[in-house]
N, C-alpha and C positions, 0 to 999 in steps of 0.2 A: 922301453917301458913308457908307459901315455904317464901326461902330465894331469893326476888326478888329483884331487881337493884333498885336503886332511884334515881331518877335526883331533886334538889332541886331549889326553885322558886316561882314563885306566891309573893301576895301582903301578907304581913305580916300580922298575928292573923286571917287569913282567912283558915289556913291548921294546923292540929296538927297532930302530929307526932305519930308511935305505934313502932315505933323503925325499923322498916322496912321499910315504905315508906309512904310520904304526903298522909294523907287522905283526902278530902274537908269534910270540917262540912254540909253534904248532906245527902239525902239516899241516901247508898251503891247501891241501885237496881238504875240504869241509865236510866229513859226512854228517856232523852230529853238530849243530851250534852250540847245544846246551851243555854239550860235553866241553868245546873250546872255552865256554862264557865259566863252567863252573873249573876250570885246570886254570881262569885268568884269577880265579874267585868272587866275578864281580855278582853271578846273580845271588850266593849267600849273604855278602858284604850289601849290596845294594836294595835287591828286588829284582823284578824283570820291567818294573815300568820305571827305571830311575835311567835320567837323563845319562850319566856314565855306562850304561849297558847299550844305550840306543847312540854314543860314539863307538864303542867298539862294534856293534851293528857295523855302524858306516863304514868303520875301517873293514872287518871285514868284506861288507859287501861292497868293498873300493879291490880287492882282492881278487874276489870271485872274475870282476868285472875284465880283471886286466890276462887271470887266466881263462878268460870266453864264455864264463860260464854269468850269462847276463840276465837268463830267468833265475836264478839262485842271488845273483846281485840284485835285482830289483827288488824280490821279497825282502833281503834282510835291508836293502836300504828305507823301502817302504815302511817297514814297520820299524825303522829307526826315525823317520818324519813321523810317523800316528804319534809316540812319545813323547817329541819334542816338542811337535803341534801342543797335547795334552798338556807336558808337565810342565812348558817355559813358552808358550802362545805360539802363535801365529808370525809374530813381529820380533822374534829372538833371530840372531843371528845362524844360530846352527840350524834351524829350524828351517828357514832361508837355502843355508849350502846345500843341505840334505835334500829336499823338496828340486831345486836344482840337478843336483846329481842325479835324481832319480828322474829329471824331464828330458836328461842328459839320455837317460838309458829309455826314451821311450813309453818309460811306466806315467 
């Protein structure tokens, strides 16, 4: 397993850990995000533009990335930077990882 970044979050006892980064207690194979993001709770609890939805963005699209699937990692990481960018600047740290990751992947 690649040694990828983590941004940590989400509602507690809903993600465990592999020492590398949040997993969601899901299947790994992603057809539907909106389906993982609402079994996490976080778009009713949150929104879809709150900084905690565009972590787990990351995690998953840290996910995708490690099982190959790197157009699908790019998307959900991309649109976890648009967020970050919007909600906490340009000069926030996650903001930073994210944007990173995703220059990681080419996007």
């Amino acid at each position: 397993m690649s040694n990828v970044p983590r941004l940590g979050g989400g509602p507690r006892g809903r993600t465990r850990s592999n020492g590398k980064l949040a997993v969601p207690l899901c299947p790994l194979r992603l057809g539907n995000l909106g389906v993982v993001q609402q079994q996490l709770g976080e778009l009713e609890v949150y929104g879809p533009e709150h900084p905690e939805v565009a972590i787990t963005l990351t995690n998953l699209g840290s996910v995708q990335q490690q099982l190959g699937e790197l157009e699908a990692a790019r998307a959900r990481i991309g649109r976890a930077a648009g967020i970050f960018q919007r909600r906490l600047g340009p000069d926030h740290p996650h903001t930073k990882q994210a944007r990173a990751i995703l220059e990681s992947l080419g996007g």
